[in-house]
SEMI-22376 format. One line per field, with one value per atom (N, C-alpha, C): residue number from 1; atom name; x, y, z. Coordinates in steps of 0.2 Angstrom, whole numbers. Layout:
% SEMI-22376
k <- (NUM; ...)
a <- (CA; ...)
c1 <- (X; ...)
c2 <- (Y; ...)
c3 <- (Z; ...)
This chain:
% SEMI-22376
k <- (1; 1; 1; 2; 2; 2; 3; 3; 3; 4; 4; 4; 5; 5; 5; 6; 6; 6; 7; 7; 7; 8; 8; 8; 9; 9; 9; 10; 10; 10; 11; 11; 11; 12; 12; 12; 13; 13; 13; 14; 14; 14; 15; 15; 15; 16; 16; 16; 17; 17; 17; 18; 18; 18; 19; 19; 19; 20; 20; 20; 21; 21; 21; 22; 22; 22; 23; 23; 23; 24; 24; 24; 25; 25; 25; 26; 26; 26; 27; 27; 27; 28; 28; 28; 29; 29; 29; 30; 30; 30; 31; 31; 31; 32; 32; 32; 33; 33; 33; 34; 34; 34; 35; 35; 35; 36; 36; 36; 37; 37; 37; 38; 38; 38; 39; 39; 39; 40; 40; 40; 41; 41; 41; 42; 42; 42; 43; 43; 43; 44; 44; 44; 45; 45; 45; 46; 46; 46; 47; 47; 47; 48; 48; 48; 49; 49; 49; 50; 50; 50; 51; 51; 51; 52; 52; 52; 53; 53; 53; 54; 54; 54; 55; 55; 55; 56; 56; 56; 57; 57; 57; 58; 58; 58; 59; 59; 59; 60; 60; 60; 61; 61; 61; 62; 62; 62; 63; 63; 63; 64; 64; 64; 65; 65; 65; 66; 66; 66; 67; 67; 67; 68; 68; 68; 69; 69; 69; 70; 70; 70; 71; 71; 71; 72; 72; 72; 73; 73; 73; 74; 74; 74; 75; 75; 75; 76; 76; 76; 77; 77; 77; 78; 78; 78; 79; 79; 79; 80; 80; 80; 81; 81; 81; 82; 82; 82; 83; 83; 83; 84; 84; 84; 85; 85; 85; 86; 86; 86; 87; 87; 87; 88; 88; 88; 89; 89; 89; 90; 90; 90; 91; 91; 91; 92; 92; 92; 93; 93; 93; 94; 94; 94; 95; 95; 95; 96; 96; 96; 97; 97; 97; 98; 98; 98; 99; 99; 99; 100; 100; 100; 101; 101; 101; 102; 102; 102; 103; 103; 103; 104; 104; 104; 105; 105; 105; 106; 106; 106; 107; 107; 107; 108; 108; 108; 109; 109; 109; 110; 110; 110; 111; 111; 111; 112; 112; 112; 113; 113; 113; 114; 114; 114; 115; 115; 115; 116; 116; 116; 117; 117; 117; 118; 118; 118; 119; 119; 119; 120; 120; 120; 121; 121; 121; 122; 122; 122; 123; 123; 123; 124; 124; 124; 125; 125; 125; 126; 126; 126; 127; 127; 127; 128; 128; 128; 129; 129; 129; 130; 130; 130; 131; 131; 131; 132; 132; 132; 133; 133; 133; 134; 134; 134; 135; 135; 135; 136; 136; 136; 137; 137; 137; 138; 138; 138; 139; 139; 139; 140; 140; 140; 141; 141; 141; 142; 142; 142; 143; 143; 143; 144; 144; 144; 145; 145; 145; 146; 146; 146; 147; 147; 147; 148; 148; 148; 149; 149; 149; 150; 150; 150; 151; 151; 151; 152; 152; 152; 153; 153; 153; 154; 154; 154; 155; 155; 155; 156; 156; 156; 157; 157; 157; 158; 158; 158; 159; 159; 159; 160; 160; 160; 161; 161; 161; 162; 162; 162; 163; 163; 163; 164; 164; 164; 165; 165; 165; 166; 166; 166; 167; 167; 167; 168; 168; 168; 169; 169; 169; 170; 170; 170; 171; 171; 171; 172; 172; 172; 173; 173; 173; 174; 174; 174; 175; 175; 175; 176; 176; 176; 177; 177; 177; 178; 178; 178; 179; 179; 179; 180; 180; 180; 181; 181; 181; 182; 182; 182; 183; 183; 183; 184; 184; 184; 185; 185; 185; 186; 186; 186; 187; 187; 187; 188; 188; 188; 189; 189; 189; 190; 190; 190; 191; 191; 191; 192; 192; 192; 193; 193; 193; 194; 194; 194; 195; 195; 195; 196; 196; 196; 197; 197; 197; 198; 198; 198; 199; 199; 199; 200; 200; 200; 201; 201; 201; 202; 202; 202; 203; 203; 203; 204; 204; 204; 205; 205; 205; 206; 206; 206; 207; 207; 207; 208; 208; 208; 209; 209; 209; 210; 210; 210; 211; 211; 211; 212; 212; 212; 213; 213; 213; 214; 214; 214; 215; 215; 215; 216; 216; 216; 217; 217; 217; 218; 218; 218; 219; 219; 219; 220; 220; 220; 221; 221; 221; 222; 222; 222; 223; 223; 223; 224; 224; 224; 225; 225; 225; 226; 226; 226; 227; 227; 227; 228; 228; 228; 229; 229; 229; 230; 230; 230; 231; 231; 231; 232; 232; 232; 233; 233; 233; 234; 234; 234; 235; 235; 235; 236; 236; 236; 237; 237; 237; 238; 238; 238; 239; 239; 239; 240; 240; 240; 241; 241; 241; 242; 242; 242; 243; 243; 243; 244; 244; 244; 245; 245; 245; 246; 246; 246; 247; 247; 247; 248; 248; 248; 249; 249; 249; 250; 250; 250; 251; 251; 251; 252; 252; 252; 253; 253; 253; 254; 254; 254; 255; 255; 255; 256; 256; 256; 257; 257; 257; 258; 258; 258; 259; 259; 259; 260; 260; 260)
a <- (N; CA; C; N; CA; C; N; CA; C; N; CA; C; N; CA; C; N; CA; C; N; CA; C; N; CA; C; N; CA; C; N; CA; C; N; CA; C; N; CA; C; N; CA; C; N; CA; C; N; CA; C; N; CA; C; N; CA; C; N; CA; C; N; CA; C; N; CA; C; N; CA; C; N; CA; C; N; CA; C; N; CA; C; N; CA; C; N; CA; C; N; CA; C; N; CA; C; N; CA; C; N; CA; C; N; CA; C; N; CA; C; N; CA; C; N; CA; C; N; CA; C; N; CA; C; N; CA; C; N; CA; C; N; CA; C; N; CA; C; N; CA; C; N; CA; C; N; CA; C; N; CA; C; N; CA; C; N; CA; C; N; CA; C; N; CA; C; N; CA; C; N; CA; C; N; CA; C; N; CA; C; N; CA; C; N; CA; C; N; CA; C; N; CA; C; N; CA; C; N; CA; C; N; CA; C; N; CA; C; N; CA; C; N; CA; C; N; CA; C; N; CA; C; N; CA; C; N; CA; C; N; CA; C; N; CA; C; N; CA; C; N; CA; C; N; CA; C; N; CA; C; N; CA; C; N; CA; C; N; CA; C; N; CA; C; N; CA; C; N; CA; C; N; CA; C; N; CA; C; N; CA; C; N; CA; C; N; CA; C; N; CA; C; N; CA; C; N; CA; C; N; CA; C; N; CA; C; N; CA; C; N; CA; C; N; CA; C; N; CA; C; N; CA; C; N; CA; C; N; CA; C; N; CA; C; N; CA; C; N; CA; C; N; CA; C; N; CA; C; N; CA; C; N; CA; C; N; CA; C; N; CA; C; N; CA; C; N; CA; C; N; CA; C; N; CA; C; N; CA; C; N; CA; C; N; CA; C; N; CA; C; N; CA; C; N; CA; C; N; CA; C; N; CA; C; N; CA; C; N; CA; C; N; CA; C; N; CA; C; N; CA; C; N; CA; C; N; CA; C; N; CA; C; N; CA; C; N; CA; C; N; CA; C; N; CA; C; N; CA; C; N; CA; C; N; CA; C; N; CA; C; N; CA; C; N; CA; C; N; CA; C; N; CA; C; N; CA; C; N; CA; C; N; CA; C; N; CA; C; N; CA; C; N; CA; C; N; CA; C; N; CA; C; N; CA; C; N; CA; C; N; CA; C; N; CA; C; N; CA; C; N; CA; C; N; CA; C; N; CA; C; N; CA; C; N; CA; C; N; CA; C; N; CA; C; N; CA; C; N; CA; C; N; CA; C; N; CA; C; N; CA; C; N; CA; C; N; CA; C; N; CA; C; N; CA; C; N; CA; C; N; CA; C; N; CA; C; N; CA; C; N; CA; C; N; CA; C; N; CA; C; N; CA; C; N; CA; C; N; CA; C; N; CA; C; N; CA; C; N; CA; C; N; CA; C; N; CA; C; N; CA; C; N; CA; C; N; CA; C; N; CA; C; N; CA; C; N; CA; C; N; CA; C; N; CA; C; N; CA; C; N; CA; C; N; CA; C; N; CA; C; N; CA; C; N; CA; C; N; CA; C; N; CA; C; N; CA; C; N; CA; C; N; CA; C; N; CA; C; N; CA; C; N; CA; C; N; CA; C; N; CA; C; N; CA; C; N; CA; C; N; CA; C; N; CA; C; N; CA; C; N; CA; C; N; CA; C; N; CA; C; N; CA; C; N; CA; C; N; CA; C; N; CA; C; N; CA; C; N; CA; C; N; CA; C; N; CA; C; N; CA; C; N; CA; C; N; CA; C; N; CA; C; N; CA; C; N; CA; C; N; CA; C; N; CA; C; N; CA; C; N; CA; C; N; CA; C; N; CA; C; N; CA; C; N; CA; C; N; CA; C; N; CA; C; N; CA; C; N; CA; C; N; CA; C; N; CA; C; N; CA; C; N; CA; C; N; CA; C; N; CA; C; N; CA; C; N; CA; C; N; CA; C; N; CA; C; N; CA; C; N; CA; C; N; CA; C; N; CA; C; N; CA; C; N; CA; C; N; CA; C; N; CA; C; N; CA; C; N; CA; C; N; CA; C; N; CA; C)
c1 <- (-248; -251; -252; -250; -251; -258; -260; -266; -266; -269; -272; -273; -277; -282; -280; -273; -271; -265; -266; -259; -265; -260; -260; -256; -258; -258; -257; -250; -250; -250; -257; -258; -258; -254; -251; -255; -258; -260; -268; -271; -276; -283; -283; -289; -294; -288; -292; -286; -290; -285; -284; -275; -272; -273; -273; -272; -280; -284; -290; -292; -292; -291; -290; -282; -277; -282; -283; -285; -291; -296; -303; -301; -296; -294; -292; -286; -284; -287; -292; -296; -303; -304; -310; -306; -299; -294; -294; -293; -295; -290; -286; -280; -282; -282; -283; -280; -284; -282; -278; -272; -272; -271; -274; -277; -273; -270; -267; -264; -265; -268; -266; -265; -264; -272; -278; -286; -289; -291; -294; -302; -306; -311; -311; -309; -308; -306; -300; -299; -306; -311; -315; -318; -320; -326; -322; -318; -315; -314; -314; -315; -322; -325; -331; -335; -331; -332; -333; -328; -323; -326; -329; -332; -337; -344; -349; -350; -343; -343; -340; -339; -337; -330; -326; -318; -316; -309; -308; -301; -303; -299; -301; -293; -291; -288; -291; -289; -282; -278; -270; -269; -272; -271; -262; -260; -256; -250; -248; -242; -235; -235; -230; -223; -224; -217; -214; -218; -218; -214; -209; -204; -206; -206; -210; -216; -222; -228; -227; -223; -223; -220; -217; -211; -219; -222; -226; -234; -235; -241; -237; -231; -229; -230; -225; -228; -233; -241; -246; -248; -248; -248; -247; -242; -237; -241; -243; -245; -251; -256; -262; -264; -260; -262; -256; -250; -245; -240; -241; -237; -238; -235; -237; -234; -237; -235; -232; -236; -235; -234; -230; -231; -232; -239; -240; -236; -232; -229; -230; -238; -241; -241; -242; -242; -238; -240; -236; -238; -235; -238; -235; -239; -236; -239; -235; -238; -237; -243; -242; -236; -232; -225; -220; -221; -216; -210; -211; -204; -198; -191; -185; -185; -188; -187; -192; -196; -203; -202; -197; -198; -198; -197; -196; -192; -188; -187; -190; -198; -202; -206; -206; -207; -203; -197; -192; -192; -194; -197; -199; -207; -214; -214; -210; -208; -203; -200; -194; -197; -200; -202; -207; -211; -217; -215; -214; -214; -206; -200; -196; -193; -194; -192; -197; -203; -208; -210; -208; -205; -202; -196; -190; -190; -196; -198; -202; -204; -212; -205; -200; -196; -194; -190; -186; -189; -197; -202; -204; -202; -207; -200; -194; -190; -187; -187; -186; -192; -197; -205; -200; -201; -200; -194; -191; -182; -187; -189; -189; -196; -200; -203; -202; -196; -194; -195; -198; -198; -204; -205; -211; -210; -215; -216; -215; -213; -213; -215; -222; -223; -223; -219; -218; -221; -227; -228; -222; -221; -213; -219; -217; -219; -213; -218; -217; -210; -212; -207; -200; -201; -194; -191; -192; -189; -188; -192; -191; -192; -189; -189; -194; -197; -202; -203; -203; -203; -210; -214; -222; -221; -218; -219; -214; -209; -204; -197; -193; -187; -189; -192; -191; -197; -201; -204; -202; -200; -195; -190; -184; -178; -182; -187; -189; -192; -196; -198; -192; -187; -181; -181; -176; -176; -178; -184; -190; -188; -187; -183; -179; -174; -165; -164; -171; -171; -173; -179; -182; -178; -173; -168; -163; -161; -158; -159; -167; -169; -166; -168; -170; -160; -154; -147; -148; -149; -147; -151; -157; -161; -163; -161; -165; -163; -158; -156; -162; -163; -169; -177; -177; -183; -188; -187; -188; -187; -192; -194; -197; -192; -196; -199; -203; -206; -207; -205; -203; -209; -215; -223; -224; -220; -220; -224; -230; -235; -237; -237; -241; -246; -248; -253; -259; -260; -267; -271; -279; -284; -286; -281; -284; -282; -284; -286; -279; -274; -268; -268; -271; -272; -276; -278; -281; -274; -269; -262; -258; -262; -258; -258; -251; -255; -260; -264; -266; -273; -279; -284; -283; -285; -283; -290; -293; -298; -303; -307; -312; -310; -310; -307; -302; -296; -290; -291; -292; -292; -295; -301; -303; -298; -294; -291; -283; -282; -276; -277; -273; -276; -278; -283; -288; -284; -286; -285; -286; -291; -292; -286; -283; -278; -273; -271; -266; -266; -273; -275; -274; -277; -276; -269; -263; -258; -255; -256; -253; -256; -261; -266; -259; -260; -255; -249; -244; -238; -238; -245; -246; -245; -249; -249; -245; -238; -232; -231; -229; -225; -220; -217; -210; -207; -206; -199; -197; -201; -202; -202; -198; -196; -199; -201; -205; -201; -194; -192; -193; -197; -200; -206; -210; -215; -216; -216; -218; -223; -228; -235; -238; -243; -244; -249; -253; -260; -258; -261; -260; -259; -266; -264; -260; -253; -249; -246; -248; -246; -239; -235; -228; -224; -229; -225; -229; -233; -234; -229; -228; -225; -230; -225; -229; -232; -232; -236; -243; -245; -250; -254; -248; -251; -254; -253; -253; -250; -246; -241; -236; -235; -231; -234; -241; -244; -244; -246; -245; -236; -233; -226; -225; -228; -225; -231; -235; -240; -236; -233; -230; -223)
c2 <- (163; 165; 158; 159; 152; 152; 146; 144; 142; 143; 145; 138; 138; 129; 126; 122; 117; 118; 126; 129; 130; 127; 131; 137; 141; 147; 147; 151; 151; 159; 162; 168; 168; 174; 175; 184; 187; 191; 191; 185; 184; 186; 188; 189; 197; 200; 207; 211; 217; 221; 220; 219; 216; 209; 205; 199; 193; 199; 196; 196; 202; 207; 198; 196; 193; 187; 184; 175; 176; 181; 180; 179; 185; 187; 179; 176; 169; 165; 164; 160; 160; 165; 167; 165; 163; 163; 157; 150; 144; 142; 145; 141; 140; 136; 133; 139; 142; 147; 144; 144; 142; 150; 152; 156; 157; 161; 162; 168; 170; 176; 172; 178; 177; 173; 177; 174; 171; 167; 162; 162; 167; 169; 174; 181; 181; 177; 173; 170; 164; 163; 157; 161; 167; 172; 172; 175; 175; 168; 163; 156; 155; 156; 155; 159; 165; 167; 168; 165; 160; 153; 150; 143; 145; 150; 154; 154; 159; 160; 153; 149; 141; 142; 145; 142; 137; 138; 133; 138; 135; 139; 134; 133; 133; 137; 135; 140; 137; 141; 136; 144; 146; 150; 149; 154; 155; 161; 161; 169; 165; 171; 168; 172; 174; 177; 172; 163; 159; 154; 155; 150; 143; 140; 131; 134; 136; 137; 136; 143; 143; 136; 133; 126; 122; 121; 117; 118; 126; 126; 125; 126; 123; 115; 113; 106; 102; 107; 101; 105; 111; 111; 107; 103; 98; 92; 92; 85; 85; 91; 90; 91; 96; 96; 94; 90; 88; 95; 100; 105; 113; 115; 124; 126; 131; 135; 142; 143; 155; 155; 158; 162; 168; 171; 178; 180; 183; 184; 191; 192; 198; 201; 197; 199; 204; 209; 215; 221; 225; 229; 234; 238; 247; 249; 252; 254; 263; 264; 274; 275; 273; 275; 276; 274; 274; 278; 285; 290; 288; 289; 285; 288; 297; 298; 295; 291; 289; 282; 277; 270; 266; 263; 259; 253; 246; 241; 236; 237; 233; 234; 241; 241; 241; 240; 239; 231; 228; 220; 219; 222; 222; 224; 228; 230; 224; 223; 219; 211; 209; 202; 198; 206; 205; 205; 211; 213; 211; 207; 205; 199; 198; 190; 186; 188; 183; 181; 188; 186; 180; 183; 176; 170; 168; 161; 159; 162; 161; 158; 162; 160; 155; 154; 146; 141; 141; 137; 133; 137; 136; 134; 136; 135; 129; 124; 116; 115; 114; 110; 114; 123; 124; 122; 120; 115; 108; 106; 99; 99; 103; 102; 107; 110; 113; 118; 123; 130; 132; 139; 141; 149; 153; 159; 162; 167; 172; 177; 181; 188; 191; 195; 199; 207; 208; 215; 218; 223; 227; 232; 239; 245; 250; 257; 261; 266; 261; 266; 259; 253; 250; 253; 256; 260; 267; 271; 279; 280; 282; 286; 291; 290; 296; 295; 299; 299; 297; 297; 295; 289; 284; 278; 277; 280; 278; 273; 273; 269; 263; 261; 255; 250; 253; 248; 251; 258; 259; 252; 253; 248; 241; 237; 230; 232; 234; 236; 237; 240; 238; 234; 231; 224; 219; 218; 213; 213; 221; 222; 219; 220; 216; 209; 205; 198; 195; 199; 199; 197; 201; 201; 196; 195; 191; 184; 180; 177; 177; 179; 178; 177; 180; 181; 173; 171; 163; 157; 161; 153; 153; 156; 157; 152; 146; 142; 134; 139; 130; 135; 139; 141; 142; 147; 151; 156; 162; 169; 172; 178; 180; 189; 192; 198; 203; 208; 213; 219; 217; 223; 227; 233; 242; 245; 243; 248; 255; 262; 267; 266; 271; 270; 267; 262; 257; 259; 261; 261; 253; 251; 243; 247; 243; 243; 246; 243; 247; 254; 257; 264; 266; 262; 264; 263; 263; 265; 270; 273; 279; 286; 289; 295; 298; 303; 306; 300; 301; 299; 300; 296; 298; 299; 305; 307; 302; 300; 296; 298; 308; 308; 307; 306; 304; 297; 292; 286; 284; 288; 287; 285; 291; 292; 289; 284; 281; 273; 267; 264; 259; 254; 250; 243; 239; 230; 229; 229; 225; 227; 235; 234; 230; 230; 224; 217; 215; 210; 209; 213; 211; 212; 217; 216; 208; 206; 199; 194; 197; 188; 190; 195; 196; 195; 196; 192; 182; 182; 174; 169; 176; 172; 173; 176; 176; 170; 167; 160; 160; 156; 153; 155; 159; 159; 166; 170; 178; 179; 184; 187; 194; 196; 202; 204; 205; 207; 212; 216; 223; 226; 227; 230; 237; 245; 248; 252; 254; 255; 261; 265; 271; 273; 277; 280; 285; 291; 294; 300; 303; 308; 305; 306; 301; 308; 306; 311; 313; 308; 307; 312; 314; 319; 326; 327; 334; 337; 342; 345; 343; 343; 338; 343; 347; 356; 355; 355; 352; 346; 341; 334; 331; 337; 335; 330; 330; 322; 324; 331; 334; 333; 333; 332; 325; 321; 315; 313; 316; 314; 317; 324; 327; 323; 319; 314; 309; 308; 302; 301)
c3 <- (39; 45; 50; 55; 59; 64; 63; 62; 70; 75; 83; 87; 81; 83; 89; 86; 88; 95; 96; 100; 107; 112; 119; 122; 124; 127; 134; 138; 144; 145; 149; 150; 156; 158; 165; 167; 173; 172; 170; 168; 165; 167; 175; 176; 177; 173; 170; 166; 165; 158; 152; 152; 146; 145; 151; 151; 150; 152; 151; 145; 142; 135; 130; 131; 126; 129; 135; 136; 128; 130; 126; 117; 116; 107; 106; 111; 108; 109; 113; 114; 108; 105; 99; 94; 92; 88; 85; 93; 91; 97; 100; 105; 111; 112; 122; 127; 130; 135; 141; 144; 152; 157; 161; 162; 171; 173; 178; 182; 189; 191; 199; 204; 211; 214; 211; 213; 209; 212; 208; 204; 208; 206; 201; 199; 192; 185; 189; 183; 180; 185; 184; 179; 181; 178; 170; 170; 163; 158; 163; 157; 157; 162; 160; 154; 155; 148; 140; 142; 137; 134; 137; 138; 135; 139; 136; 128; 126; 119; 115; 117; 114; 112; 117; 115; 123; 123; 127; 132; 139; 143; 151; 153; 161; 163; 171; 176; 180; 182; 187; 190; 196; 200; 205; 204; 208; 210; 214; 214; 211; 206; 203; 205; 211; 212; 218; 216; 220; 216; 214; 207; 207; 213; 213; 212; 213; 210; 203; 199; 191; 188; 191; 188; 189; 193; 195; 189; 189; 183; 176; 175; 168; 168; 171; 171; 171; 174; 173; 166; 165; 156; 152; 152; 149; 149; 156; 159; 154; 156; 153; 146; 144; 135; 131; 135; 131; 126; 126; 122; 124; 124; 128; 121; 117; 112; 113; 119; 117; 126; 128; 133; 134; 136; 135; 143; 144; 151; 153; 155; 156; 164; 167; 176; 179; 180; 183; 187; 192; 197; 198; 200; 200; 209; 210; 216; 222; 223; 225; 227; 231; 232; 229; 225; 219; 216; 220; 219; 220; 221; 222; 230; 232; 238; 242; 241; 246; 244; 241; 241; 244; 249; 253; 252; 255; 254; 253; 255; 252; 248; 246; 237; 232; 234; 230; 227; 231; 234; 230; 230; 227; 221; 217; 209; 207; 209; 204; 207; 209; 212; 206; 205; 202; 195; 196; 188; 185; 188; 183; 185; 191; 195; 192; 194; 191; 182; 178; 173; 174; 175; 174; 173; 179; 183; 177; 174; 168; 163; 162; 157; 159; 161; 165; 165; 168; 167; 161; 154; 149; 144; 145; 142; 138; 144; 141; 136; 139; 135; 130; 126; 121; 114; 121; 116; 114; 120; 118; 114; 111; 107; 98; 99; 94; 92; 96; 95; 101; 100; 104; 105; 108; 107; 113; 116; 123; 120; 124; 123; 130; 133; 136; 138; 141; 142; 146; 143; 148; 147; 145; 144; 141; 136; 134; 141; 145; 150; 153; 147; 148; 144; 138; 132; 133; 135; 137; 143; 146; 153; 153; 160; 162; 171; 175; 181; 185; 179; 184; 184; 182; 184; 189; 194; 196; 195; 200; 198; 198; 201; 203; 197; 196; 189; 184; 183; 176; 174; 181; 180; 180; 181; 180; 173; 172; 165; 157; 159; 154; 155; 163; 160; 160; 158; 155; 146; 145; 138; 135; 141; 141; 140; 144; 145; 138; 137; 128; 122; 125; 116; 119; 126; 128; 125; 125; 124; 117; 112; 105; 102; 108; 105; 108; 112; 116; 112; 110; 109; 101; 96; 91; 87; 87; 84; 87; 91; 94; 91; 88; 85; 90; 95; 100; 98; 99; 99; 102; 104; 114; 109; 111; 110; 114; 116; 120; 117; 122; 119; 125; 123; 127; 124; 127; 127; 131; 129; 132; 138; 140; 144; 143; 148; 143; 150; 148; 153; 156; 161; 165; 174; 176; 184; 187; 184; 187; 188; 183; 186; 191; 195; 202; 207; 205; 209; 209; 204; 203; 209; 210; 214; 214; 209; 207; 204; 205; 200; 195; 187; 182; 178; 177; 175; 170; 168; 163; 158; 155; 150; 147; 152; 148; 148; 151; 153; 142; 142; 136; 131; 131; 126; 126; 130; 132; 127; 127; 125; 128; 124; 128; 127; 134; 135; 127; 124; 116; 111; 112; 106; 107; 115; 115; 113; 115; 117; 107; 102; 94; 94; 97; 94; 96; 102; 105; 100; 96; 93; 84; 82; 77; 78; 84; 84; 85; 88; 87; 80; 78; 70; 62; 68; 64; 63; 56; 57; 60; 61; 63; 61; 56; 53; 55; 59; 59; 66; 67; 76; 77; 81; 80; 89; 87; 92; 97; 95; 101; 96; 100; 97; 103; 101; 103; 103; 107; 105; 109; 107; 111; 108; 113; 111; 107; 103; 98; 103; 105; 111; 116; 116; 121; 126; 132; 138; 138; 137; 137; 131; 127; 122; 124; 128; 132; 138; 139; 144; 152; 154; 160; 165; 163; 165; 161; 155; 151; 152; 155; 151; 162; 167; 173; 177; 173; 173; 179; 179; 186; 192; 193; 198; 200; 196; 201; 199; 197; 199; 207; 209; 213; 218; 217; 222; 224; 221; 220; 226)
């Protein structure tokens, strides 16, 4: 089991949800959080946190669908704690209009900018430190809807969600000889803020029963603590009650599709 302590963490997305969820796990774990989000006042609240409960965690606010931004907070990680260990590459966005007949160009924009250019940038960025220091970790939130199709999510972050998948395995066919390991975590529907973008409000009840910021946030702290020698190429994950295996007449998944 690899041991937290001594490793820095670059969590992207950090200032609620999933990404909040995983800064606190890994930081309670023993790894230096660095902590990064469009706003800078959530992410201050989350480290302070973090600090409260006596782990360790900085804030490097910025839009990351800004490429010299990302190149720029990679670097002063480097600068500042000399070694980046994990990329959790969590930052990602859904949005009401989302059908292929009500899309727009500029949320065509707004999906693939976010959720898979800005990926990339995170990848690019972090890649050299990881050769030149001999290995390192990428985890990836894609979603249970880069792997299965369903139309309540839309084309446009369906298609950026695969290929966050595609990028994934890309990594591990190109790098795995410099001991680099990228992780591909397709989660179900998890209860975080993003669901205030959905057509349809999505009732408390269900919300309940989807799953929650913390089981990601445990399954991200256990692919951390795979040694080196182990790839944990994709992980697939889903609430038990999962809407996705209901008729969509049942599971009312037809209404906010036909919201949508």
């Amino acid at each position: 089991m690899a041991d937290l302590a001594k490793q820095v963490v670059w969590v992207t997305g950090a200032g609620s949800g999933i990404g909040e969820a995983a800064a606190a796990t890994l930081a309670a774990a023993g790894a230096t959080v660095v902590l990064t989000g469009r706003r800078r006042e959530p992410l201050e609240a989350v480290a302070a946190g973090i600090v409260a409960a006596g782990g360790k965690a900085a804030v490097e606010p910025g839009d990351l669908t800004d490429a010299a931004r990302v190149e720029e907070i990679a670097r002063g990680i480097l600068s500042r704690f000399g070694r980046l260990d994990v990329l959790v590459n969590n930052a990602g966005v859904n949005i009401r209009d989302r059908a292929t007949a009500s899309l727009k160009p500029e949320g065509v924009d707004t999906l693939l900018s976010t959720n898979l250019a800005a990926a990339f940038y995170c990848v690019t960025s972090v890649l050299p430190i990881f050769r030149g220091q001999g290995g390192g970790l990428m985890i990836h939130t894609a979603s249970w809807l880069g792997r299965h199709s369903h139309k309540l999510a839309g084309a446009g972050y369906s298609a950026a969600k695969h290929a966050v998948v595609a990028m994934s395995h890309a990594i591990n066919m190109e790098e795995f000889d410099n001991n680099i390991r990228s992780c591909a975590l397709c989660p179900g529907e998890v209860a975080t803020p993003v669901l205030e973008n959905r057509p349809v409000p999505v009732p408390q009840e269900e919300r309940d029963r989807m799953l929650q910021p913390q089981d990601l946030a445990d399954m991200i702290l256990m692919i951390c603590r795979l040694p080196s020698r182990v790839c944990l190429n994709e992980l697939v994950i889903s609430p038990t009650w999962n809407r996705m295996f209901l008729s969509q007449e049942q599971s009312g998944l037809v209404a906010e599709a036909r919201a949508s």
